[in-house]
N, C-alpha and C positions, 0 to 999 in steps of 0.2 A: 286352835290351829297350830301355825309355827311356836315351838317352843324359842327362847332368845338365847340365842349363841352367842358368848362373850366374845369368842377368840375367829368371829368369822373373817375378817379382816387378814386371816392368815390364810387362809380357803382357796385354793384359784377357784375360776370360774370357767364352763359349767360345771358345774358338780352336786352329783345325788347325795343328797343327806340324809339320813335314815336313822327315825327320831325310835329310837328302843323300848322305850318306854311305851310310846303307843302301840308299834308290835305287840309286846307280852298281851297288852288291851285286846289288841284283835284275837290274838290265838284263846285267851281267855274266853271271849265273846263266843269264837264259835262253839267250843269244847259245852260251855253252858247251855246253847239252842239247840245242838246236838243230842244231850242230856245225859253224854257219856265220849271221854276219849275214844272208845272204841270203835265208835259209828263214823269216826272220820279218816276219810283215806286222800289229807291234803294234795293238790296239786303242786308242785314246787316251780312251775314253768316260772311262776314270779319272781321268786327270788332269787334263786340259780348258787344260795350260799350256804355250805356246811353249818357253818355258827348259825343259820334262822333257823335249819335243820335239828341241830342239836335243843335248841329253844320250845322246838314244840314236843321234841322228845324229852324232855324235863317235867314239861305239862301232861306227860302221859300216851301222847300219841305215839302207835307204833307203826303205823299202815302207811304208804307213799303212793304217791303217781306220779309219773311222770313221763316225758315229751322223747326224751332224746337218749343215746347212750352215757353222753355226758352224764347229763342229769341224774340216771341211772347211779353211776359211777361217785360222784358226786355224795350220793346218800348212804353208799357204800360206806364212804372213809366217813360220811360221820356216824356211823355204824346204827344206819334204821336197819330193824328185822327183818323189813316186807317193803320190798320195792316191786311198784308194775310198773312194766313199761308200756305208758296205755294211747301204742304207735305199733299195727303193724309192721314185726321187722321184716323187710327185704334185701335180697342182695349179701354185703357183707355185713349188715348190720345183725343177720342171724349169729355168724360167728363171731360177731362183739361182742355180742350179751352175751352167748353162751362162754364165750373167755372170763367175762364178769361173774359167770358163776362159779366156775371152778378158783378165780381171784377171789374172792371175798366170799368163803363158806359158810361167815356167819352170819348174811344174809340170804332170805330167800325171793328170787326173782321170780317175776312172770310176766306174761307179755300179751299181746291183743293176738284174735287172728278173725278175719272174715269170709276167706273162703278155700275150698279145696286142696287147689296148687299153693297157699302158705303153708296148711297144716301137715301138707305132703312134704316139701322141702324142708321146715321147722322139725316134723316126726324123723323126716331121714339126718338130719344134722344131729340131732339129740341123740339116735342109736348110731352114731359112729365115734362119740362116746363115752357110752353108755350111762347115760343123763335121762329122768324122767321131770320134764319140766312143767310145770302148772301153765294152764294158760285159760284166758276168758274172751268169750266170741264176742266181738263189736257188734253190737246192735244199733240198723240205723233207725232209730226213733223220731225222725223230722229233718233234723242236721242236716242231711243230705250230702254228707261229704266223706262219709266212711262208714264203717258196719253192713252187717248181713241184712238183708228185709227179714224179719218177724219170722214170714212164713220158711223160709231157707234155714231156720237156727235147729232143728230136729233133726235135717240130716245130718249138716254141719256136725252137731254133737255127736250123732251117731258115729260118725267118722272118725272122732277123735277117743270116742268110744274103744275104737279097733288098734290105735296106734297105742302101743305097750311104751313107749316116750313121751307120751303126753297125759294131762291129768286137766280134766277139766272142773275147775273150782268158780269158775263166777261167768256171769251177764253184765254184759257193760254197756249204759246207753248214758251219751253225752246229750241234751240237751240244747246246746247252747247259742239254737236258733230263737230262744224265747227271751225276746229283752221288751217287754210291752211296759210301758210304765203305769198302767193302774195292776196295782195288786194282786186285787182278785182274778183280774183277766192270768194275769203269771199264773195262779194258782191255776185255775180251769183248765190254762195249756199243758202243762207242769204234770197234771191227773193223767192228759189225755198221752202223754208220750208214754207216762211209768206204765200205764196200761198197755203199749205196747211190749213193753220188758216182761208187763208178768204175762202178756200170750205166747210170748217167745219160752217163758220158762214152764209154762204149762204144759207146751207142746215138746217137752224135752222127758224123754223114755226111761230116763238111768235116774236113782236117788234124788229129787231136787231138793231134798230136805240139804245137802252138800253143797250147792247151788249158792252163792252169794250174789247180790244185785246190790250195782257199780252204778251210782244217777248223780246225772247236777251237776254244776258248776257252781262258781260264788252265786247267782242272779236266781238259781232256781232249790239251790240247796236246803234254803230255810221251809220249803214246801216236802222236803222226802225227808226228812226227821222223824224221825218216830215209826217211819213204815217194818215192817218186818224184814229180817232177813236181807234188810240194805244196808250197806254204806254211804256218804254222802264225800264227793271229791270237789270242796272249795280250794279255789288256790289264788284269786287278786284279794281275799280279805286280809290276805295278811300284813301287805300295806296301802290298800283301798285306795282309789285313785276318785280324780274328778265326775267324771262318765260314770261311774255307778254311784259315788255322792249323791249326783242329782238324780238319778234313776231310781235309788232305794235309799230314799232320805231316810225312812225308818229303821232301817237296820243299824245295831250300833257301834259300827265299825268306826275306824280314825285314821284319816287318810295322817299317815307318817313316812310318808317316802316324799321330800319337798328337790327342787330344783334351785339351786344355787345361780343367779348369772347377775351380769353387770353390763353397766349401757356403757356402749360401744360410742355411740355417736349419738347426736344431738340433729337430728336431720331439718327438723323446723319447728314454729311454735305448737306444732300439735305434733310430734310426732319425735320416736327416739330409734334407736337402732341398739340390741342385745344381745349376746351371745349365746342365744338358745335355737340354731341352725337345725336342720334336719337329723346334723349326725349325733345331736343332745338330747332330744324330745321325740318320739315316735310322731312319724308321719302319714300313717294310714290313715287316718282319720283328716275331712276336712280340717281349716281353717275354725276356731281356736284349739292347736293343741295343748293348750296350756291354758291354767287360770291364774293370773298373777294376781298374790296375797297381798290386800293395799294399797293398790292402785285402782283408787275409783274411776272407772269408764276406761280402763285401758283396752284396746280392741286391738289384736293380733293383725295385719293386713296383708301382709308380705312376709316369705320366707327362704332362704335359700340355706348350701351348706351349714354354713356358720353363723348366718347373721338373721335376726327376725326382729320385724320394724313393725311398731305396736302404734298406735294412736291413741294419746292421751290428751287430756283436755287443758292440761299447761305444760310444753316440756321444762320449763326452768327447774320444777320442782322434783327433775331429773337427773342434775347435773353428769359429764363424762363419770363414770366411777362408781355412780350410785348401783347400791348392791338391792336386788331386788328378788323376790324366791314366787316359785310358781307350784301347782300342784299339778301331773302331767295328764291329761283328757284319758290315755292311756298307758297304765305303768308298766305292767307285764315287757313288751318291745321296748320301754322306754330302758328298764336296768336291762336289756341284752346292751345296751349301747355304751353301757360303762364300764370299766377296767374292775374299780373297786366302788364302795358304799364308803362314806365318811360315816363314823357311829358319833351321834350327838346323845350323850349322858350328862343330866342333872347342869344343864348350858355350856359344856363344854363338848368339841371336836376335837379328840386329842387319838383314833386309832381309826384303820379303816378296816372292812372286809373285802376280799379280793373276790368278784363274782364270778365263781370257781368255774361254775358249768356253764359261763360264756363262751366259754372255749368251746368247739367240737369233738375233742380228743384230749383227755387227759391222761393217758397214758400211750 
């Protein structure tokens, strides 16, 4: 678990601490189940920082994904080769990315599109100038929250076929409606979505040998390893959180992203008050979002901004002050909530990372 910080005493509270060492673990872990850097095309929504960016580009990966322009942006300056932006853009976010291309030429971008009116205003924005942009159709394979249906991705392609500013290089189907926690059932679902990818690609008229297929998230990624002509895009492995600890015990990830807080109050003999509020710990998820490390029977009950009032079974052995760390239910929302990462090396906290594509606009 938590590695032991000599100098946490200097640390305010709350604060994301992010143990490095485990990192390198996880990026390791997947790159090996993979059974080559090449097959993986990380999410970065979790981390949102150049330096984890540069980390797995050391390890060999070149491929990205990602959520936002930021993020885009983001992997720029740590100079990945291959960024998607796997969000279609609307609006002004067409002429953001396309800015981000002509900004950083020695990376090459790509972006989602699902239907018609995108690839029309995407094709017209690209010939005005004169940019011919990669781009991969969103396939909706269950999700249900984005992508073409199956049967819609032949004209789809055919259409992008036509536009001399577009290049169509991959199939992208997220998954990440499948979180069952027996194994094999993941697996049988896991079969049954990619098989909608390869009907999508079957039914596509132009070279598909050209064609790359885009699956997975962390939860279903170790099921598309090995397939042909895919990539796999994990992105909470890389500092693994609570919520998938207990969901895929067997995976051998290390949750290294811990929550720093300190009790606030002493509310009674069973109960304390801590400073891990809504704006610390991601709140979408019920009631516990946090597993505090060490604290046998502490039960989270109450939460608001600032403060979260846990039930333990003696508070004396809480004292005001006492420093307590938690791992967060869900980590991804939980670093959008922080400024910087505190980097703990070999028991020491002595530099932080600034989590760059927190921001929505870096430039």
């Amino acid at each position: 678990m938590l590695p032991a910080i000599q100098n946490v005493a200097a640390i305010d509270s709350p604060a994301l601490i992010l143990d490095v060492a485990g990192v390198e673990h996880n990026i390791r872990a997947a790159i090996a189940m993979a059974g080559d850097a090449g097959m993986l095309r990380p999410h970065v929504k979790t981390h949102k920082t150049p330096e984890v960016a540069a980390m797995m580009l050391r390890e060999g990966i070149r491929k990205f994904k990602c959520a936002t322009i930021a993020e885009a942006e983001m992997l720029a300056l740590a100079a990945a080769p291959d960024i998607m932006l796997a969000y279609q853009p609307t609006g002004p976010k067409i002429s953001r990315l396309l800015r981000l291309v002509g900004q950083y030429p020695q990376s090459r971008f790509s972006c989602l599109v699902d239907n018609e009116a995108t690839v029309g205003e995407l094709s017209a924005a690209c010939e005005r100038i004169g940019l011919i942009l990669d781009v991969a159709i969103d396939v909706n394979v269950g999700m249900d929250r984005s992508g073409a249906p199956p049967r819609h991705v032949a004209a789809l392609a055919g259409l992008i076929a036509t536009c001399g500013s577009l290049r169509l290089t991959a199939l992208h189907g997220y998954d990440g409606h499948i979180h069952h926690p027996d194994p094999e059932v993941r697996r049988r679902e896991a079969d049954a979505s990619f098989a909608l990818l390869q009907c999508a690609l079957s039914s596509i008229q132009s070279p598909r040998h050209a064609i790359t297929l885009i699956a997975g998230g962390t939860i279903t990624f170790p099921n598309h390893t090995g397939r042909p002509q895919t990539e796999c895009s994990p992105g909470t492995f890389v500092f693994w959180d609570e919520g998938y600890r207990r969901l895929m015990p067997e995976l051998p990830f290390r949750c290294s992203a811990f929550l720093l807080s300190r009790v606030v109050s002493v509310v009674d003999a069973n109960h304390i008050c801590i400073d891990l509020g809504y704006k610390s710990v991601a709140s979408e998820k019920p009631l516990p979002r946090v597993h505090l490390i060490a604290v046998p029977g502490a039960r989270p009950v109450a939460q608001s901004e600032e403060h979260l009032v846990v039930e333990v079974p003696d508070s004396s052995r809480y004292p005001v002050g006492s420093e307590l760390f938690g791992i967060p239910e869900h980590i991804c929302p939980t670093v959008a909530l922080y400024e910087r990462l505190h980097i703990l090396r070999n028991g020491l906290v002595e530099e932080s990372w600034k989590v760059t594509a927190r921001d929505r606009d870096l430039s």
